[in-house]
C-alpha positions in Angstrom: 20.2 13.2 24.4 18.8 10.2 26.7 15.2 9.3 26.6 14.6 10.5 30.2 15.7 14.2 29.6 13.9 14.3 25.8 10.6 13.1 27.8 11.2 15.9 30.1 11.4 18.8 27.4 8.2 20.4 26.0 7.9 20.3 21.6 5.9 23.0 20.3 2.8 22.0 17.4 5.3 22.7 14.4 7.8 19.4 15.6 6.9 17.2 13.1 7.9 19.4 10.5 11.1 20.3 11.7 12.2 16.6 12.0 10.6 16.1 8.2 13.0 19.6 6.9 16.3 17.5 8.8 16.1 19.9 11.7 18.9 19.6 14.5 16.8 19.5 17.6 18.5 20.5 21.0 17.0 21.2 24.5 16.7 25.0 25.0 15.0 26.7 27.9 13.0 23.1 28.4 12.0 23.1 24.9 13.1 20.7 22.2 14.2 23.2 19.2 16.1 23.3 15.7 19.3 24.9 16.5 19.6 24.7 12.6 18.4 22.9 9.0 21.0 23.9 6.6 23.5 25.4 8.6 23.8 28.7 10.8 25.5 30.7 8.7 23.4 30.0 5.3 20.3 30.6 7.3 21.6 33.8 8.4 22.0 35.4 5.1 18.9 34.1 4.3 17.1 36.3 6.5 19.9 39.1 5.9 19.5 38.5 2.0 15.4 37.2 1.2 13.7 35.7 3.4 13.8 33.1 6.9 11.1 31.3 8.7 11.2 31.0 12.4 9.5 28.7 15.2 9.2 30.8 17.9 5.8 29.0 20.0 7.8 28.9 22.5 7.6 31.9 23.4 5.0 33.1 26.3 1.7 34.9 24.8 -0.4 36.2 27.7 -4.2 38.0 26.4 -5.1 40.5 29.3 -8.8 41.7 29.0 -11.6 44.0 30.6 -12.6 47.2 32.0 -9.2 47.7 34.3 -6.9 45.8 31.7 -5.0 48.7 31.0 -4.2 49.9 34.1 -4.0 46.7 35.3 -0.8 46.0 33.3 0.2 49.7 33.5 1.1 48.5 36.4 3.5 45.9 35.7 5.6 47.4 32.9 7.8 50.1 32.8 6.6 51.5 29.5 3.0 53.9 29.2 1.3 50.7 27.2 -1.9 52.3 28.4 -1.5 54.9 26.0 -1.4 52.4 23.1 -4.2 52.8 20.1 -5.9 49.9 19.5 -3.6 48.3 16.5 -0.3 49.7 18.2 2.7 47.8 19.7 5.9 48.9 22.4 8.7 46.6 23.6 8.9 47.0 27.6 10.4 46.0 30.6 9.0 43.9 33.6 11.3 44.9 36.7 11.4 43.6 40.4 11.0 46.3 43.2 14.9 47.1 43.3 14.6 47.6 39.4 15.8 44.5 38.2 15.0 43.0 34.8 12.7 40.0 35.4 12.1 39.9 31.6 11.5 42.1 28.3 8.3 41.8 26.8 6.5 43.0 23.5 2.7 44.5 24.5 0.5 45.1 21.7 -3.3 46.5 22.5 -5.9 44.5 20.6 -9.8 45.5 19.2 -12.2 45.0 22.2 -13.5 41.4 21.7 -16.6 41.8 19.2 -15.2 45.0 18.2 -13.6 44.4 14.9 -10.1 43.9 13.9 -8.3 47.1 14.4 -7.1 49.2 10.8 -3.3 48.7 9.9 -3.2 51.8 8.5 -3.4 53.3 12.5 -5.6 52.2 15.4 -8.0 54.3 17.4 -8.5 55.6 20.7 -10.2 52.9 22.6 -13.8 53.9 23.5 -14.5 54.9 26.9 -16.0 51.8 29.2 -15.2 49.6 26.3 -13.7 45.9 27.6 -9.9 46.5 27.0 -7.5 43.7 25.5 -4.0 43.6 25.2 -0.7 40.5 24.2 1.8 40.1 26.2 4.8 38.6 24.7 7.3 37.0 26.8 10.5 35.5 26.6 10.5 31.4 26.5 12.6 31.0 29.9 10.1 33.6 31.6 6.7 32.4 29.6 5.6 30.8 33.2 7.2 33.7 35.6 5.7 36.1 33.9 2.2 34.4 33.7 2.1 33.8 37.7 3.4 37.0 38.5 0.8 39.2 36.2 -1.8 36.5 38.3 -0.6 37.5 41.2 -0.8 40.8 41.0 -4.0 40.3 39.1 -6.3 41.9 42.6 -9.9 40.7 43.0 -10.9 44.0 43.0 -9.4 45.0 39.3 -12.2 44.1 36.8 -9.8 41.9 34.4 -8.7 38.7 33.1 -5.7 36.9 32.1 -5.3 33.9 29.6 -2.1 32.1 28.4 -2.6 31.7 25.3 1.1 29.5 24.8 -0.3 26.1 24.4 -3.2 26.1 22.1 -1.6 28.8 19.2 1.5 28.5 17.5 4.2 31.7 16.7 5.9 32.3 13.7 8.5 35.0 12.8 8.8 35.6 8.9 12.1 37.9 8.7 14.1 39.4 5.9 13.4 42.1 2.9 11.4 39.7 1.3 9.0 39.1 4.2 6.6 41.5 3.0 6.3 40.7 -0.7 5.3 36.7 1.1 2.6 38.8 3.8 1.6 40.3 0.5 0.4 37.2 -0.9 -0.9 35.6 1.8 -2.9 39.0 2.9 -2.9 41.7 0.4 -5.0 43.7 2.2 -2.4 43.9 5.4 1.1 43.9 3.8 0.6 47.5 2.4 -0.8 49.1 5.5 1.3 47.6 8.9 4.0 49.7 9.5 6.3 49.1 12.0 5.2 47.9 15.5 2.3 48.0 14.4 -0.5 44.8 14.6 -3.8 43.6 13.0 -5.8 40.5 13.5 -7.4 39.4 10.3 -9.8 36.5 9.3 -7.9 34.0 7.2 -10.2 30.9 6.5 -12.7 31.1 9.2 -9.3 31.3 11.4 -8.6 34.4 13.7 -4.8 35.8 12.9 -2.3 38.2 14.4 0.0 40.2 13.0 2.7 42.1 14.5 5.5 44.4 12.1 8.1 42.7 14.9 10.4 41.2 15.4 14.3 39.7 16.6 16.6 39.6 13.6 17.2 43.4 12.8 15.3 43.0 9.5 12.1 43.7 8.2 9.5 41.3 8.9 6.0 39.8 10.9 5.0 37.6 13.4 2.1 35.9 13.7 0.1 33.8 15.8 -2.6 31.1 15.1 -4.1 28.3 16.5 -1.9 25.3 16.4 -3.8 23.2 13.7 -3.6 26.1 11.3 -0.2 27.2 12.2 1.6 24.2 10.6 -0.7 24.6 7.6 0.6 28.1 7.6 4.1 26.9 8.0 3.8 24.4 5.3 2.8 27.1 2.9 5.8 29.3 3.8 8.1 26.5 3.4 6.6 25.3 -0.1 6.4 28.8 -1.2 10.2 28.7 -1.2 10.9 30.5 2.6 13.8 29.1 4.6 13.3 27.5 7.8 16.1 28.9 10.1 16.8 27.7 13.5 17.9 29.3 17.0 21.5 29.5 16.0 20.9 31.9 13.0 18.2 33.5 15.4 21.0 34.3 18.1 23.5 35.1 15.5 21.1 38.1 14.1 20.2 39.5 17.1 23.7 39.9 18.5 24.4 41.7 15.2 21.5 43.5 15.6 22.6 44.1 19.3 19.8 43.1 20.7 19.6 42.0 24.4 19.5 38.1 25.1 17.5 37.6 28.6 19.7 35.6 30.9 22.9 36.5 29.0 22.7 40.4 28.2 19.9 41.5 31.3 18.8 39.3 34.2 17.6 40.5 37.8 21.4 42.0 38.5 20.8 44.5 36.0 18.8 47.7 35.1 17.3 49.4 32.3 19.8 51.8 31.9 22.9 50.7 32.3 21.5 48.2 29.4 20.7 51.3 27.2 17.4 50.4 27.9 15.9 53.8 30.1 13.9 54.7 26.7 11.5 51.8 27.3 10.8 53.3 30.8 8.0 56.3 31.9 7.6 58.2 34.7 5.9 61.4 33.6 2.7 59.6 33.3 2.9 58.9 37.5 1.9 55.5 37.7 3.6 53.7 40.3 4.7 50.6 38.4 6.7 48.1 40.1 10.0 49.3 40.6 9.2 52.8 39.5 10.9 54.3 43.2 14.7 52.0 43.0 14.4 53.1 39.3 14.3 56.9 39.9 16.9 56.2 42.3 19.1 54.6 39.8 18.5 57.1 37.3 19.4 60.1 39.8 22.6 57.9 40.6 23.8 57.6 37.1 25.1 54.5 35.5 28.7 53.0 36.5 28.6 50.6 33.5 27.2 50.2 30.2 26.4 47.2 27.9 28.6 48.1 25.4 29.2 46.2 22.0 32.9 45.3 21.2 34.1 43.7 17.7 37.5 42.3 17.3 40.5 43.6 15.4 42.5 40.3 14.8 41.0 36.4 14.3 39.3 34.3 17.2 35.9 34.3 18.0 35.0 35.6 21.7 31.5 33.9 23.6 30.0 34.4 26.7 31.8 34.3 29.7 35.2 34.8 28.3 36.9 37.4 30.6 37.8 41.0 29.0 41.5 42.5 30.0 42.8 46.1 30.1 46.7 45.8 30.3 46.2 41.8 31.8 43.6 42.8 34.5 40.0 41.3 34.3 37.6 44.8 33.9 34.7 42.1 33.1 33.2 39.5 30.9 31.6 38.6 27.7 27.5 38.6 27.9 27.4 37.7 24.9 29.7 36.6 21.5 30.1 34.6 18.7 30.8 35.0 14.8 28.9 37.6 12.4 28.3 36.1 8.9 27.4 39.6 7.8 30.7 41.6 8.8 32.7 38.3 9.0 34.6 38.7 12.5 34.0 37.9 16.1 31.7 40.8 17.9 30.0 40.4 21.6 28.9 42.7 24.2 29.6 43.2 28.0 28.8 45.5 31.0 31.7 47.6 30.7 32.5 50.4 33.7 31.9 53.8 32.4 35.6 54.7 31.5 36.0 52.5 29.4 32.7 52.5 27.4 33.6 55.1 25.0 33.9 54.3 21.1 37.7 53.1 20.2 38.2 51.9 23.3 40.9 49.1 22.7 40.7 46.1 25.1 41.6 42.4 24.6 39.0 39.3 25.4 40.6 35.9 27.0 40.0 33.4 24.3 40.8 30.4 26.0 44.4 31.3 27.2 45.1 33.4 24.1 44.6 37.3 23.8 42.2 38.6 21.4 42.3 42.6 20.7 39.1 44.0 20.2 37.3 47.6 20.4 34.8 49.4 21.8 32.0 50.4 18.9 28.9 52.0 18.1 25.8 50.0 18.9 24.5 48.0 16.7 26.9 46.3 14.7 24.4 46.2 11.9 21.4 48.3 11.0 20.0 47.0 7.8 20.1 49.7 4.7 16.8 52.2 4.7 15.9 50.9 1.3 14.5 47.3 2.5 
C-alpha cells in the first residue's frame, strides 16, 4: 500500500491493537481493516466452535430522537419499526423510489433519554408524547449515504433529530456459542435476560453501553457499542480473557455460510427485496407510504423473474464473485458471491438465478477461470447452527 492511499483511508479507535495482535490490514470500503490475525480459516471455526471478536466501528450508527422520531424513520424503511417496544430490534431495508436497495440496516428503539435503560427481559410500549429514540445501523460503504439521506428527508416541520454517532463510539461484535458465557461475566445481569434481537443499554463504569442479541456470523452472539476510549479497554479485556480476534475474511466467510446478503455484492440499487428473499422485512398493511412503497407493490403484484439462490459445488474448485454460471455452455448469470466454507469444506456462492432454474437440485456448472465447475442449486442457508447453542 503507498503512503498516499494509507493517508487517504479512515482507521477506526481499536487500530493500535490490531497492529499489536499481528493484524493484516487492507483498505476496505475506505477503511484500513484486519482481513485476518491467525488465518481465515482458524478464525472461522473459532467463531463456529467458542468464541471470535470482531472490529466492526466501521460501521454507520445513526441515533434518531424526539416526538416525530418514529414516524419520521417509518418513513424511510420498509419494515413497521414504529411498532418496536422500547428494548426491541428488526433488520430492514432502505429502498429508492423504484424499490431499489440503497442499503440494509439493523433499527433498534432505545429508552427515551432520562428514561432508564429499557428491561432485557422485554421492552415496553413507549409512553405517549414521550421523546422517542431509535439506532440505526448501517452498512460501512453506506454509513455516509445513509446519514445525508435520513438528513434530507429529516423536514423542518418533523419534531426530530439525527446524530451520527460513527466517530466518537467504537462497535464490537462478540460471536460464537461461547459469546454469552463472556456477556455473562462481563454483565451478569444482561446475559440471562437478551434474547434474540433484542437490546439493553447498561451502565458499565460510569460508561453508557449498548447491547444488541445481533449479529453477522450465523451464531449466537452481541454487539455492542461504547465510546471509543472505553471500547479498546473493552476489547483488551476480550482479548486477555482468551477471545479470538477475527478479521473481515472470517467475517465474509460466515456470512456467506450463513447466506447472508453482502451489500454491493448480493443487493445493490438493481435489485429488490424480493427477488433477494427479502419481502419479509417489508410492510404494507400498516399504510405508511415509505419510500418506494408504490414500485414495491408493483413488484410484488409482478412476481419475481429471479431469485438469489445459494449454489454449492459437487466436484473441487472454489467459485468467487463474478465468475459466470453455465446451463449446457450458455451464460444464465454470475456469481454474487463465493468462496470456500471451512465448516462444510467445499466451494458454495450465490447468484440471481431466473426462476426456472431456482429450484433445489438444480445442476448447473460455474466458469472457474476457463475450467467447468458442477455445482447445484440448494436450500438457503448452507448452515444454520444446531438449536442447542
Amino acid at each position: 500500500m503507498s503512503t498516499g492511499q494509507a493517508s487517504t483511508l479512515r482507521r477506526t479507535a481499536l487500530y493500535p491493537q490490531h497492529l499489536a495482535l499481528g493484524g493484516r490490514m487492507v483498505p476496505f470500503v475506505g477503511w484500513e481493516m484486519p482481513v485476518q490475525y491467525k488465518g481465515i480459516v482458524e478464525e472461522h471455526h473459532a467463531v463456529r466452535q467458542r468464541v471470535g471478536l470482531f472490529d466492526v466501528s466501521h460501521m454507520g450508527r445513526l441515533e434518531v430522537t424526539g416526538p416525530s422520531a418514529a414516524s419520521f424513520l417509518r418513513g424511510l424503511v420498509t419494515y413497521d419499526i414504529a411498532g418496536l417496544e422500547v428494548g426491541g430490534g428488526h433488520y430492514a431495508l432502505v429502498c429508492q423510489e423504484d424499490g431499489g436497495i440503497l442499503d440494509d440496516v439493523y433499527v433498534f428503539r432505545l429508552a427515551p433519554a432520562g428514561g432508564g435503560s429499557a428491561s432485557a427481559e422485554g421492552g415496553r410500549p413507549l409512553a405517549s408524547g414521550g421523546d422517542e429514540r431509535f439506532l440505526m445501523v448501517a452498512n460501512s460503504a453506506n454509513a455516509d449515504r445513509i446519514r445525508d439521506r435520513v438528513r434530507q428527508y429529516l423536514h423542518p416541520s418533523l419534531r426530530a433529530t439525527v446524530e451520527d454517532r460513527q466517530a466518537e463510539t467504537v462497535m464490537l461484535a462478540l460471536q460464537g456459542p461461547d459469546a454469552q458465557r463472556y456477556l455473562a461475566r462481563l454483565v451478569p445481569s444482561l446475559a440471562e435476560g437478551l434474547r434474540p434481537r433484542r437490546c439493553a443499554e447498561m451502565s458499565l463504569a460510569g460508561v453508557t453501553v449498548f447491547f444488541s442479541r445481533t449479529g453477522y456470523t450465523g451464531e449466537d452472539g452481541v454487539e455492542i457499542i461504547l465510546p471509543s476510549a472505553a471500547g479498546v479497554i473493552l476489547w483488551k479485556w476480550f482479548v486477555e480473557h482468551g477471545v479470538q480476534p477475527c478479521g473481515l475474511g472470517a467475517r465474509d466467510s460466515l456470512r456467506l455460510e450463513a447466506a447472508l446478503p453482502l451489500y454491493g455484492n448480493d443487493i445493490d440499487t438493481t435489485t429488490n427485496p424480493f427477488e433477494a428473499g427479502l419481502g419479509w422485512v417489508v410492510t404494507f398493511d400498516d399504510g405508511v407510504d415509505f419510500v418506494g412503497r408504490e414500485a414495491l407493490l408493483r413488484i410484488r403484484e409482478a412476481d419475481a423473474r429471479r431469485h438469489l439462490t445459494c449454489l454449492k459445488a459437487l466436484d473441487r474448485g472454489v467459485m468467487r464473485a463474478g465468475y459466470p454460471i453455465l446451463q449446457s455452455g450458455k451464460r444464465v448469470s454470475e456469481l454474487t458471491s463465493g468462496g470456500f466454507s471451512p465448516t462444510l469444506g467445499v466451494s458454495i456462492g450465490m447468484a440471481y438465478l431466473p426462476t426456472e432454474l431456482a429450484s433445489v437440485g438444480t445442476e448447473l456448472d460455474v466458469d472457474v477461470r476457463g475450467r467447468s465447475l458442477r455445482v447445484q442449486v440448494v436450500k438457503r442457508p448452507f448452515y444454520k447452527r444446531p438449536k442447542s447453542s
